[in-house]
Backbone as CSV, one residue per row, in Angstrom:
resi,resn,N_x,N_y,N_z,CA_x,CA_y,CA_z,C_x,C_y,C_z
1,UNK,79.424,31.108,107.130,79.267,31.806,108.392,78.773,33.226,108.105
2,UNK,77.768,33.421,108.841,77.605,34.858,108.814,78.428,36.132,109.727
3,UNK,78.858,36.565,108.374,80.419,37.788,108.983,79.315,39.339,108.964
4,UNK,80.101,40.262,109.940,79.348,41.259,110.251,80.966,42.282,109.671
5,UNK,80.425,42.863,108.337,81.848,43.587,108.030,81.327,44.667,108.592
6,UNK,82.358,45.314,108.897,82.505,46.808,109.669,82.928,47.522,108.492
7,UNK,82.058,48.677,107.950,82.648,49.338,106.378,82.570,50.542,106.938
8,UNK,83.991,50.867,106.870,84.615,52.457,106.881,84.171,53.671,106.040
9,UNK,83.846,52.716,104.475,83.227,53.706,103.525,83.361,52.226,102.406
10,UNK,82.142,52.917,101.525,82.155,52.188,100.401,83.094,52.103,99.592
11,UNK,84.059,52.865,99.086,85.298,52.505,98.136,85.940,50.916,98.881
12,UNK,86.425,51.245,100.576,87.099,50.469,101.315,86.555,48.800,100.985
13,UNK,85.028,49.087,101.372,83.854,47.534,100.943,84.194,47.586,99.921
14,UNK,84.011,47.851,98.567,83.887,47.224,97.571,84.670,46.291,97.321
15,UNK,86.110,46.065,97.947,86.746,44.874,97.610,86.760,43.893,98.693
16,UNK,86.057,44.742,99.849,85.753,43.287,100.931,84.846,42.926,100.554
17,UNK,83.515,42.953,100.401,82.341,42.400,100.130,82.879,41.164,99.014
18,UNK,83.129,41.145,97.597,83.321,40.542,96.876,84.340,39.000,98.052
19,UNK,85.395,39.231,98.367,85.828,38.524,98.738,85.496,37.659,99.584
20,UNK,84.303,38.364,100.775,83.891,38.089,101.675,83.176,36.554,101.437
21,UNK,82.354,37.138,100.144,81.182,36.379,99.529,81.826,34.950,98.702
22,UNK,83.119,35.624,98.242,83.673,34.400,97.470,84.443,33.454,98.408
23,UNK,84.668,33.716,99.987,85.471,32.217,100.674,83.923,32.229,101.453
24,UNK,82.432,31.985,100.788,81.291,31.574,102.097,80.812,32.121,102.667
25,UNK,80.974,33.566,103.111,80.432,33.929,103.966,79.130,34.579,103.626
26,UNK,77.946,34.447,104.651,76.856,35.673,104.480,77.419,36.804,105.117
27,UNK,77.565,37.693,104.070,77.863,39.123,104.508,77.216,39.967,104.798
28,UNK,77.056,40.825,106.419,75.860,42.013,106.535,77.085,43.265,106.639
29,UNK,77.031,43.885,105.561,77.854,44.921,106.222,77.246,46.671,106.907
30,UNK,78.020,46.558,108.104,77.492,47.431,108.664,78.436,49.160,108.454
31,UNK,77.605,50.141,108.908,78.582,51.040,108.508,78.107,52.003,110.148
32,UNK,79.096,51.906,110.928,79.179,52.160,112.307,80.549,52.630,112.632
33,UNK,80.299,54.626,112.036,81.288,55.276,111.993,80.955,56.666,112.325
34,UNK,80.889,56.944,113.877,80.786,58.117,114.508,81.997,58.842,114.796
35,UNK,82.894,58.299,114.271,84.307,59.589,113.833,84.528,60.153,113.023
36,UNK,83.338,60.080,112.195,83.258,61.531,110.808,82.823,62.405,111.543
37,UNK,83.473,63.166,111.102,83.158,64.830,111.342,82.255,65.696,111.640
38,UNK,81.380,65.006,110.575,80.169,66.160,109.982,79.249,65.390,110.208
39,UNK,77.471,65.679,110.685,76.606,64.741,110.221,76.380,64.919,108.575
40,UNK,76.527,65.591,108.252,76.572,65.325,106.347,77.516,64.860,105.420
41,UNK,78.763,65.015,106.269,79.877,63.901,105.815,79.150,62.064,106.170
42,UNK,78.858,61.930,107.434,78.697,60.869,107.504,77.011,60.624,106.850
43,UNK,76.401,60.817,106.434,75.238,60.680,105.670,75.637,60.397,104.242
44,UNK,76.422,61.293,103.890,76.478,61.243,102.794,77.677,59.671,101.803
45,UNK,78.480,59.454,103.116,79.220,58.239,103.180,78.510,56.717,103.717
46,UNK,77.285,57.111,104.635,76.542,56.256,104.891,75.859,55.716,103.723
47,UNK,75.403,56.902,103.039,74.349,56.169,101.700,74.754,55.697,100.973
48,UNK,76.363,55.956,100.607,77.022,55.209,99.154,77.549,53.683,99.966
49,UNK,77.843,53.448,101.423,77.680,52.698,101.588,76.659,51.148,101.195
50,UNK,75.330,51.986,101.462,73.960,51.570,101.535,73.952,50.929,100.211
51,UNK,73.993,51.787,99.524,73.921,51.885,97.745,75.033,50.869,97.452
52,UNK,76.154,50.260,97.899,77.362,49.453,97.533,76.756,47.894,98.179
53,UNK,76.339,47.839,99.099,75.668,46.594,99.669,74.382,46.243,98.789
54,UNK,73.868,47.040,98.374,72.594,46.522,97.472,72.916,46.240,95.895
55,UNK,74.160,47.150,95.562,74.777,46.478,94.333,75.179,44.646,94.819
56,UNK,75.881,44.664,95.209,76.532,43.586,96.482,75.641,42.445,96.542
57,UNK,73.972,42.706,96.635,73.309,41.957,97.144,73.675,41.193,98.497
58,UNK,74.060,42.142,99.279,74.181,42.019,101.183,73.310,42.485,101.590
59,UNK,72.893,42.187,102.803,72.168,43.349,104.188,73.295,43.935,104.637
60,UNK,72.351,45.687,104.673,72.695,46.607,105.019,72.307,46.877,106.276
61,UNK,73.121,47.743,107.241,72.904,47.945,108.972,73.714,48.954,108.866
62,UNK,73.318,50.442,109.861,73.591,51.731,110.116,73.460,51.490,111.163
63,UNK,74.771,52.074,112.054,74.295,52.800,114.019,74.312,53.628,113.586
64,UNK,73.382,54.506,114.683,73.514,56.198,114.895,74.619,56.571,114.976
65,UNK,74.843,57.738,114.234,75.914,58.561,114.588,75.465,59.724,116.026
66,UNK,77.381,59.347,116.409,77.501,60.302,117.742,78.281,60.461,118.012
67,UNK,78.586,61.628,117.421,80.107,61.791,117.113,81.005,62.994,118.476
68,UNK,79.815,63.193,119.527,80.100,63.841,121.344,80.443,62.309,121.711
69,UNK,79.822,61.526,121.700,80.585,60.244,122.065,81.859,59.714,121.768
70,UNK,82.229,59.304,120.366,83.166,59.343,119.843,84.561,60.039,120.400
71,UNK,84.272,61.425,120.388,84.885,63.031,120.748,85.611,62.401,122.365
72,UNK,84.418,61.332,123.114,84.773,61.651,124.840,85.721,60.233,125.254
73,UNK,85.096,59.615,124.151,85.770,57.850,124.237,87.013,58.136,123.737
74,UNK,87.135,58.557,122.675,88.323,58.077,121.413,89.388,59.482,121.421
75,UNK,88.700,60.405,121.269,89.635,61.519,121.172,90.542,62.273,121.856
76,UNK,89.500,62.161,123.190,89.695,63.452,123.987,90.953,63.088,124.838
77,UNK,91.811,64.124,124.909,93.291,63.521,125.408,94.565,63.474,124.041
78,UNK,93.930,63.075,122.979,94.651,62.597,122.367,94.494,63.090,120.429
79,UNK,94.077,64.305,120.547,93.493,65.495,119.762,94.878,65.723,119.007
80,UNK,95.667,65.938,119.759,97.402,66.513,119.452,98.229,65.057,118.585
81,UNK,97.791,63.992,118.866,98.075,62.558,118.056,98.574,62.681,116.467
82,UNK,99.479,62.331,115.891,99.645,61.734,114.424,98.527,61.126,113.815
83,UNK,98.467,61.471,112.743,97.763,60.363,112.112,98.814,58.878,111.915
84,UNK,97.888,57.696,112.299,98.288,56.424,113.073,98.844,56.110,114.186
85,UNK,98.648,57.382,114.853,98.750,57.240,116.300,97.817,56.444,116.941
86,UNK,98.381,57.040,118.216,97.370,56.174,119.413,95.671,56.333,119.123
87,UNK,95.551,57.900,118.639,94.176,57.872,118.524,93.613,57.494,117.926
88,UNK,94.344,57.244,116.835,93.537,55.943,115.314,93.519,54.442,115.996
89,UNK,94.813,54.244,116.981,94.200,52.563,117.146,93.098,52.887,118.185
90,UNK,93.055,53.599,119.078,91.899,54.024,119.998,90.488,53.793,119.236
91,UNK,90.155,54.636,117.978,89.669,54.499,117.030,88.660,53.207,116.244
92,UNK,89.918,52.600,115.964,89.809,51.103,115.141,89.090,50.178,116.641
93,UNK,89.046,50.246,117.773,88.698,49.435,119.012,87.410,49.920,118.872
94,UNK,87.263,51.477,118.724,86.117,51.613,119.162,84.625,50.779,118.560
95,UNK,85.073,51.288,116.788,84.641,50.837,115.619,83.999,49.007,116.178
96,UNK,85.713,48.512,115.873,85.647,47.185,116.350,84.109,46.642,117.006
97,UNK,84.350,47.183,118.381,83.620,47.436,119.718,82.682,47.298,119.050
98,UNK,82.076,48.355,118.278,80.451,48.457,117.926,80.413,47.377,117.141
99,UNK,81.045,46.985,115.750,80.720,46.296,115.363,80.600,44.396,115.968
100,UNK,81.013,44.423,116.735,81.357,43.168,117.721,79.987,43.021,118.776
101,UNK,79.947,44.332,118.957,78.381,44.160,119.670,77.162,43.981,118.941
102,UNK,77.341,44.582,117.581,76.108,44.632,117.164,75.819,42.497,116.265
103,UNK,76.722,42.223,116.020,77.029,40.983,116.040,76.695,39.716,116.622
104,UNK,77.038,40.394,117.839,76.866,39.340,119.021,75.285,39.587,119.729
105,UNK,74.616,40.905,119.616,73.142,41.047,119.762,72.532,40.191,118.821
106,UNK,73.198,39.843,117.681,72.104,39.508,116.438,72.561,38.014,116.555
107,UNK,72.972,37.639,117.078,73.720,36.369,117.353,74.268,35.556,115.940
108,UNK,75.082,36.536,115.482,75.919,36.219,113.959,77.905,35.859,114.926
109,UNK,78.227,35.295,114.108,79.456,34.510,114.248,81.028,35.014,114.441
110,UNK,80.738,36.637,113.250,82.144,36.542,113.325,81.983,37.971,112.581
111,UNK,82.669,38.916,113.042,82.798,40.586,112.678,84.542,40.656,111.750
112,UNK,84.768,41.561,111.098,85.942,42.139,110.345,85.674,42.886,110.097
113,UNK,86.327,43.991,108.889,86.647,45.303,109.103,87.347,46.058,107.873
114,UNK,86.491,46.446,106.915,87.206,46.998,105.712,88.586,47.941,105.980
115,UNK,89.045,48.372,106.962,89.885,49.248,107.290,91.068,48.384,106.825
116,UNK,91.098,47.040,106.583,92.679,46.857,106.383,92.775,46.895,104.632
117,UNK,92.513,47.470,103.896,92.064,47.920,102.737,92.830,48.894,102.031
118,UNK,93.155,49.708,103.285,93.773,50.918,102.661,95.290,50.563,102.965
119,UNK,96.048,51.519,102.242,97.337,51.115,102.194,97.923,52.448,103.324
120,UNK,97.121,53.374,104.140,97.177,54.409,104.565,96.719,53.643,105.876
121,UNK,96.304,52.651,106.570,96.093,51.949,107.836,97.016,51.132,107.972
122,UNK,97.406,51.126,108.936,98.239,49.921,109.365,97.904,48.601,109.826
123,UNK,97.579,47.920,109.054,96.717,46.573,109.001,97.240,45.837,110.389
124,UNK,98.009,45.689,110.859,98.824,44.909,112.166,98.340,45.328,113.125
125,UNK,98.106,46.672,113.541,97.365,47.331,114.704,95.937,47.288,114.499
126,UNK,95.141,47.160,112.956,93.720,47.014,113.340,93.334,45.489,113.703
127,UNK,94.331,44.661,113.160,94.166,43.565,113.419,94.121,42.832,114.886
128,UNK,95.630,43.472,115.194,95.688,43.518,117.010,94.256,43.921,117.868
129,UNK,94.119,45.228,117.342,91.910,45.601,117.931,91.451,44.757,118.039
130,UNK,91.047,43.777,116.439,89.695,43.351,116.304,90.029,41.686,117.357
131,UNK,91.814,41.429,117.727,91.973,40.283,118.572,91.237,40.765,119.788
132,UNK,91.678,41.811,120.086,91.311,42.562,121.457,89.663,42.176,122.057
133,UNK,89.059,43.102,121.085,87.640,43.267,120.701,86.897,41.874,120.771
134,UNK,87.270,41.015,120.094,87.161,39.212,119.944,87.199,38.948,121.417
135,UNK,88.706,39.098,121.848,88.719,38.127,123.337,87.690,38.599,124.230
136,UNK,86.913,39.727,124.141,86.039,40.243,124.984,85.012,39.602,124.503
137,UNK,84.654,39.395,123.528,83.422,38.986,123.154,83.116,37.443,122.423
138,UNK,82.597,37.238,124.409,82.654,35.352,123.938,81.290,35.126,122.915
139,UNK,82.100,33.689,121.868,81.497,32.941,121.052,81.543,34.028,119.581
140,UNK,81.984,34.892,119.613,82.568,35.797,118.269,84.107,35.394,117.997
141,UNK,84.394,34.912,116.275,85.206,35.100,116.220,85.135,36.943,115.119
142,UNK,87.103,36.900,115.393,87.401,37.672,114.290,87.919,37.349,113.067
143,UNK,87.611,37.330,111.910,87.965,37.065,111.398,89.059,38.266,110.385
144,UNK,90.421,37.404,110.429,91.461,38.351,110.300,91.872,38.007,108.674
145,UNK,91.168,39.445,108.320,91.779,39.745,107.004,92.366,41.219,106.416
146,UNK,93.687,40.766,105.746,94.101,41.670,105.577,93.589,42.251,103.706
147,UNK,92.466,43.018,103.798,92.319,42.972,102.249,92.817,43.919,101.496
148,UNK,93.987,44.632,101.739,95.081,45.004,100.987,95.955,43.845,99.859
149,UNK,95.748,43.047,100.988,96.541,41.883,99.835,96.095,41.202,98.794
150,UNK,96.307,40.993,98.027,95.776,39.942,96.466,95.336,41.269,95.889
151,UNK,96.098,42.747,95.682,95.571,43.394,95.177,94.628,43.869,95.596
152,UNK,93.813,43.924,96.723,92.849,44.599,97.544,92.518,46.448,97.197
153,UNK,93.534,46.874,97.916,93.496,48.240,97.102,93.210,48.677,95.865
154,UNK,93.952,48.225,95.026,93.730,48.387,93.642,92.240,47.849,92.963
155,UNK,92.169,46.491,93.630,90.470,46.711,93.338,89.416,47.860,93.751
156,UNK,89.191,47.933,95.050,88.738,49.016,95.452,88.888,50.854,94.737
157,UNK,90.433,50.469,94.303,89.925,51.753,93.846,89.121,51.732,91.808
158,UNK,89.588,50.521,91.151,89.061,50.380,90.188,87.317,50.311,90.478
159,UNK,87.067,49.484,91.493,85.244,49.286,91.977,84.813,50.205,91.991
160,UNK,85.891,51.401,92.618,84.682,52.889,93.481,84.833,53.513,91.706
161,UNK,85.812,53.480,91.045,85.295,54.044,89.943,84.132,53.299,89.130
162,UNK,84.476,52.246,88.775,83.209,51.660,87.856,82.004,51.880,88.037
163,UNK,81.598,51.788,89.915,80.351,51.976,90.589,80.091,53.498,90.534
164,UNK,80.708,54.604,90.845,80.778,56.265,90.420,80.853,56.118,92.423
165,UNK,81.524,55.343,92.909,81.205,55.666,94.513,81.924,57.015,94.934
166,UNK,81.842,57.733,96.232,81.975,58.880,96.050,82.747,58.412,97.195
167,UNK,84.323,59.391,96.636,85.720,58.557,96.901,86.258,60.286,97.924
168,UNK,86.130,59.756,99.640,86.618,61.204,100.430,88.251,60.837,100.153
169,UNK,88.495,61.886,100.875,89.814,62.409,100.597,90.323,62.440,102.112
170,UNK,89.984,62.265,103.364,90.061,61.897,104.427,89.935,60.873,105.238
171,UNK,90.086,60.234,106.280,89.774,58.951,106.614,88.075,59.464,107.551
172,UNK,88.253,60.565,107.874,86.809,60.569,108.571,86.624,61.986,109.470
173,UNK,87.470,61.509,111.081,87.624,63.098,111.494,88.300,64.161,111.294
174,UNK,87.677,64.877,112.173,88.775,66.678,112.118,89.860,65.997,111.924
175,UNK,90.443,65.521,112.973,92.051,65.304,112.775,92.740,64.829,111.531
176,UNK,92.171,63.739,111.435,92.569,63.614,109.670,92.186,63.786,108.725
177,UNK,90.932,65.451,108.514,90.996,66.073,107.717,91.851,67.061,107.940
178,UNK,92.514,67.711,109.235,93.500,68.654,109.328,94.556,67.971,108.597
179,UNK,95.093,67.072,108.794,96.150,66.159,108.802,96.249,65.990,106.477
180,UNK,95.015,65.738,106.362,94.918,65.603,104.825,94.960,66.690,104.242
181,UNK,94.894,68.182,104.824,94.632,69.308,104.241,96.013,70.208,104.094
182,UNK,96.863,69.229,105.354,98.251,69.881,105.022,99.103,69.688,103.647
């Protein structure tokens, strides 16, 4: 089946892709993440993306970043939030969202989501999204993986070293670079 991964950042892919590829799937992973901060944060996370899918031998797919959008959908209201608050699952829908659309335009099968990867997400609530995200979007499934497990993390972070991927220290926006800087 052709899966449409949603990649947060390349460290996160490097251990979905592999897996992806090893239960069947054609993997396109996309990197459709207008809650970075910066346009040079997200450029610069976009390309090692880019650069991790062509190691990979996947197709690669970029949305525009727009991150006043992002700011009016996802944030606004909810600025004052924890990190793994409401505004991160707000967040993970949005993500979802895009990646679910861009999916279902291309008429591919089934979207997921490197975010359950990190041991710093709460895999249960992105998972809950991408059900969400799914029931809206007929003839898509989601496919629910948690790739923290079987050692997930720990690959990823051995991959982003071997590959030299360039490993942030934040999950993306202001907020949780305020939040990482404390």
């Amino acid at each position: 089946m052709k899966v449409v991964l949603h990649s947060c950042c390349a460290p996160c892919a490097s251990a979905c892709v592999p897996r992806l590829k090893d239960e069947g799937h054609d993997v396109v992973m996309l990197f459709a993440n207008s809650n970075i901060d910066t346009p040079d944060e997200f450029e610069r996370r976009r390309a090692e993306a880019e650069r991790l899918a062509a190691i990979d031998g996947v197709t690669f797919a970029s949305l525009p970043y727009d991150h006043a959008d992002w700011l009016e959908k996802v944030a606004a209201g909810f600025e004052d939030e924890p990190e793994r608050g409401r505004r991160c699952e707000r967040c993970f829908r949005y993500n979802l969202a895009k990646a679910a659309a861009f999916a279902g335009e291309r008429g591919f099968g089934a979207f997921t989501t490197s975010l359950t990867v990190s041991p710093h997400k709460p895999s249960r609530v992105i998972l809950a999204a991408g059900r969400e995200v799914a029931a809206k979007s007929p003839g898509l499934e989601f496919v629910e993986d948690d790739f923290k497990k079987k050692d997930g993390f720990l690959l990823s972070v051995r991959r982003a070293a071997e590959l030299g991927l360039y490993r942030q220290s934040y999950c993306g926006c202001e907020f949780s670079r305020r939040s990482a800087e404390k």
